[in-house]
N, C-alpha and C positions, 0 to 999 in steps of 0.2 A: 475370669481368674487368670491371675498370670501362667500356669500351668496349662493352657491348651494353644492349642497350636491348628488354623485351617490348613494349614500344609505338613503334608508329611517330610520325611527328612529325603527322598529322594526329588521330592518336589521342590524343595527350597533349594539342594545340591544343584538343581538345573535352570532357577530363575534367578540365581543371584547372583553376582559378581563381588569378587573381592577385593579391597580383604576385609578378613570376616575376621569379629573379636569371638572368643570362645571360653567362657567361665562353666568353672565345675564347683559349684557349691554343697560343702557336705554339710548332712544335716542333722548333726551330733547331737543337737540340741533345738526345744522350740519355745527359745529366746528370742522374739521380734526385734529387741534389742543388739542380739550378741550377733544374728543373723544380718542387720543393716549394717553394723558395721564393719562385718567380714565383707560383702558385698562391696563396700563402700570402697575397703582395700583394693579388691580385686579389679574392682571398675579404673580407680587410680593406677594400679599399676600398668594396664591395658594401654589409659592412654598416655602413659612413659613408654610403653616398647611402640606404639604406633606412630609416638614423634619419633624416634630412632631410624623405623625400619619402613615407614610409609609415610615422609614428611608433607609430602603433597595433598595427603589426603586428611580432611577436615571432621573431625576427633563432633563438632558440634550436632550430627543426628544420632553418631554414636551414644555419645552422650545423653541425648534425649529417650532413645530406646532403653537405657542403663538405667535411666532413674525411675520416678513416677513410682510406678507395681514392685520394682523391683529395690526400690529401699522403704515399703509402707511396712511396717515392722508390723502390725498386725496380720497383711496378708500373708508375709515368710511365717510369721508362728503361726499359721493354721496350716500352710503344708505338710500334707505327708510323702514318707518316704524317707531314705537315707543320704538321699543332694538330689543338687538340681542341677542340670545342662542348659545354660543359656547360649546361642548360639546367634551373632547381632551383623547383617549385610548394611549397605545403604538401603533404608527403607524397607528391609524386612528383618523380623524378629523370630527364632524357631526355641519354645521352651519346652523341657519336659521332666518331668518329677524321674529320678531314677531308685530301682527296687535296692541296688546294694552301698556299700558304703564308696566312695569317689577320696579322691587327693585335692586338695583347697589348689585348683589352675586357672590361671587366666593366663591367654595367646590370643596374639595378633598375627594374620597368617593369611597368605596368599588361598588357601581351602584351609575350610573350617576342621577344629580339629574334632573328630567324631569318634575314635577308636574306644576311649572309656565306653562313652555311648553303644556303640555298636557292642559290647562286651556284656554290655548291663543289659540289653536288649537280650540276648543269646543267653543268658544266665535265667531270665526270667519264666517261671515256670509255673502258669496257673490255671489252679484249677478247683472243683468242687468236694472235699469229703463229707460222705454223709457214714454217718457209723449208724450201725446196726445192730438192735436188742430185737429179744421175740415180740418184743408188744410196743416199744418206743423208738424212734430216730430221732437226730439232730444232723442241723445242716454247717458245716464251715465251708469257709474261702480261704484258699491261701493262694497268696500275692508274692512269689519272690519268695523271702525268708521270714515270712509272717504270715499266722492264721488269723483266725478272727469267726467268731461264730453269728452265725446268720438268724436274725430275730425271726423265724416263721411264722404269717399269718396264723388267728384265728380257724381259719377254710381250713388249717394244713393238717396232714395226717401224721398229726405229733405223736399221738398214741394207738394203738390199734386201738380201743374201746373208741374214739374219737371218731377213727374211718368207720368201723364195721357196724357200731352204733346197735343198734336193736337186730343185726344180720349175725351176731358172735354169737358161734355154739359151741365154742370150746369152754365159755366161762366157768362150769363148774360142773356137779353130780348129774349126769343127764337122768331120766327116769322113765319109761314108758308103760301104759294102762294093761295090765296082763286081764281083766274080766273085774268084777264085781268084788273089794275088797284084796286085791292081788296087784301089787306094781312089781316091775323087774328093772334092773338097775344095768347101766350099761358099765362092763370091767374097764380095768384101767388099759389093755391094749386098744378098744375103742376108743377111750374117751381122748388118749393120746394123738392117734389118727383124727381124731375132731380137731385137736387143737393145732395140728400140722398143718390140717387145711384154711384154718383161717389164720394163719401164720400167713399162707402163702395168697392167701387170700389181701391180706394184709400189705405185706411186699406189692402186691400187684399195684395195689392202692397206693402205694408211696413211690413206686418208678415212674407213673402216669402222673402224679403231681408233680415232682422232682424234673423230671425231662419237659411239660408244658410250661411250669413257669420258672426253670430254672437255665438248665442245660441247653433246650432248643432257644427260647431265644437270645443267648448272650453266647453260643457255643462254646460252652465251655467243657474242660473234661472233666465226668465227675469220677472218683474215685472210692470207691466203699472199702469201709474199715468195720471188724465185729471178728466174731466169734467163728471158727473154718464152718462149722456148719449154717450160720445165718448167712455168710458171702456166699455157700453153694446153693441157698434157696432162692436169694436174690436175685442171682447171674442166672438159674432157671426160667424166673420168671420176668426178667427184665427187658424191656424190648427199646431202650433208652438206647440209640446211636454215638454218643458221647460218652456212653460208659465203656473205661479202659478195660481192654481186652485181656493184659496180663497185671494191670499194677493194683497192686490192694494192701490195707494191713489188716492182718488177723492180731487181735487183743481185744481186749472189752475195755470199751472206750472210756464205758459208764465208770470204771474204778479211777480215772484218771483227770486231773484238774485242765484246764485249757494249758496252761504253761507246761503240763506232763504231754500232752497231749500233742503238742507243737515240735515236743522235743523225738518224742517218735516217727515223726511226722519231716523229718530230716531222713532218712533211711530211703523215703520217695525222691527228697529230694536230688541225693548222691544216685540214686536210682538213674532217674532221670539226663542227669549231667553226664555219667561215665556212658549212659547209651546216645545220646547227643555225640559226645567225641568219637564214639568208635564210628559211628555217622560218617564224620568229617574223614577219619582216618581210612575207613574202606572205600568212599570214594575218591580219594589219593590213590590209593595203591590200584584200584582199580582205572585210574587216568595214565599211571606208570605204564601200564602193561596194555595200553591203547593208543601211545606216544601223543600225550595230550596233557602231559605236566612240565613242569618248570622250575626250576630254583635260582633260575637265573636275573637277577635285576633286572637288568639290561631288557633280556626277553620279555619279561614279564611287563617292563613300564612300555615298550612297542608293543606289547598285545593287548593294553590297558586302554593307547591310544586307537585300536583300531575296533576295541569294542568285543575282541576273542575271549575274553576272562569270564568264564562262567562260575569262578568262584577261587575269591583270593584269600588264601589262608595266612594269617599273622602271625606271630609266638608272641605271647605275651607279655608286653613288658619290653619289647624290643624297640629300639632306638636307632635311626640311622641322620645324623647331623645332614641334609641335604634337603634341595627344593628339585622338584620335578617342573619344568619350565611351560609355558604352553604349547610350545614345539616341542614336550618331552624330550628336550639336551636336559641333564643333572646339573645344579650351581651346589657347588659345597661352598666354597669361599665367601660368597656376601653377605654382610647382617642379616638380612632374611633368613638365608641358609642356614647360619648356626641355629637360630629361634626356633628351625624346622622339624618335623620328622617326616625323613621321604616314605615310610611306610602310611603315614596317616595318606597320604597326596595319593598315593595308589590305591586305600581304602576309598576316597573319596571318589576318583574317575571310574572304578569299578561299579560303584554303587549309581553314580551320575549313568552310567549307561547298560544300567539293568544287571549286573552282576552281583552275585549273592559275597559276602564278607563274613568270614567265621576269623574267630581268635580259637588259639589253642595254649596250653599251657608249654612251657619252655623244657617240659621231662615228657613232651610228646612229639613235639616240632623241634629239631635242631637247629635251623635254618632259620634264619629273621625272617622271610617268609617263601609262600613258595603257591602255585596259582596250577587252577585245572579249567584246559582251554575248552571252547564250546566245541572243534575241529582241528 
């Protein structure tokens, strides 16, 4: 499938030499047709800016990496996702489906352009909800900004009468033998307590299935959704490692369609994002006050070169017309240059040498970017 990749992107950033083509295909629609010849565009314009701005270099394995998978109009209509990042060295190719919507780009460019990339990575947020009734659950996935609910085997403990099977003594009027002609009936505070315990009985049965074929081995987080009192019986009894410590929704899922269901199911996601950036933003303030930050270009492309950047932070959206050299001198003036963004080329050598890349939004970062050193 043209969507996998044996190299990761820090792996490719370190075996390949440029320049590197970089198309960002969105995926609006899945028109094999409409899909081939957006690509077709983008591939075309590639090699107009790469006669331009890298005349030397011979557009023919480009070319051959560009076509083939990459205009078979059936394989684009079976991808999922919202674009795709195709990313093209000499002789090596890096693809990969991305979760949010992208801008129709293609660049030819001394280092690949990766920041969309890196943005959609850092955005992406997934994980398991399983919602919770007294006597039924159901499993979803969500991927980024799409759920999808998970068809559970036959084996699975879809229902409690399913798990507990001929072991449920909650089901109905208990009764027991008082002598010869004499039953006594248990009241409804027992029979309530009966059916609490195989509630929880219940729950036990579905964390132990849930975390062996779900959670443990794809690690995924799972997240429970139900009623306050079914999440406090769960989290009791739950000995599932991947299940979130604080994130849950309390509603009853059962009243809600998939599509009702997804839209609540946003509330995690914004959850999620605003505690990622405060993330990023306490360990800024906390590099301040241990003289181990930077806002400085200058500083920052010398610490990029020496391998100091433990994590360079971007603003979003931000653009600086210039190339970072391999001697990191700046060229703003050559056809290269303008085609450039020098924050991508600092995204890239950070990442190239084990440094972590966060994006931050432009009403949290003032600065086009700004870096927190390892010392």
């Amino acid at each position: 499938m043209l969507t996998q990749t044996e190299l990761t992107l820090q792996q490719f950033l370190a075996a390949s030499d440029g320049p590197f083509v970089t198309l960002y295909l969105p995926l609006t629609t899945h028109d094999g047709d409409k899909l081939r010849l957006k690509m077709r565009h983008l591939t075309d314009h590639a090699q107009a800016v790469m006669a331009e701005t890298w005349p030397a270099s011979d557009w023919t394995d480009f070319g051959s990496q560009l076509g083939g998978d990459l205009l078979d109009a059936a394989q684009l209509a079976r991808l999922d996702g919202a674009g795709l990042c195709v990313i093209v060295a000499s002789g090596a190719r890096y693809t990969r489906t991305l979760a949010y919507p992208v801008q129709e780009t293609a660049m030819v460019t001394a280092l690949p352009q990766v920041l969309p990339l890196i943005l959609d990575v850092q955005r992406q947020f997934d994980f398991d909800l399983l919602t919770l009734a007294t006597d039924r659950i159901a499993l979803y996935r969500n991927d980024g900004d799409h759920l999808t609910q998970v068809a559970l085997p036959q084996d699975a403990p879809v229902t409690l009468e399913a798990a507990l099977g001929t072991e449920l003594r909650g089901g109905g009027l208990n009764s027991v033998s008082r002598g010869a002609g004499h039953v006594g009936y248990h009241g409804h505070n027992e029979k309530a307590a009966v059916a609490e315990v195989d509630r929880r009985r219940y729950y036990q049965a579905v964390d132990a299935y849930i975390a062996d074929h779900y959670s443990k081995p794809f690690a995924r987080r799972l997240i429970p959704a139900g009623l306050r009192q079914n999440l406090a019986v769960f989290r009791q009894v739950s000995k599932n490692p991947h299940l979130s410590g604080s994130m849950q929704l309390e509603l009853n899922a059962y009243d809600l369609s998939l599509q009702e269901l997804d839209v609540q199911v946003d509330a995690l996601r914004l959850d999620h994002s605003l505690r990622d950036h405060q993330k990023t933003l306490a360990e800024i303030d906390y590099a301040r006050g241990s003289a181990r930050f930077s806002d400085d270009l200058a500083t920052i492309a010398a610490a990029v070169a020496d391998g100091a950047v433990a994590m360079l932070v971007i603003q979003q959206g931000a653009r600086i017309n210039a190339l970072l050299n391999p001697d990191f001198t700046l060229d703003r003036e050559s056809p290269r240059a303008v085609h450039n963004n020098l924050l991508n080329d600092l995204a890239d050598y950070a990442l190239a040498r084990g440094g972590q890349v966060r994006v931050l939004p432009a009403e949290l970062l003032a600065v086009p970017a700004c870096a927190v050193m390892r010392y």
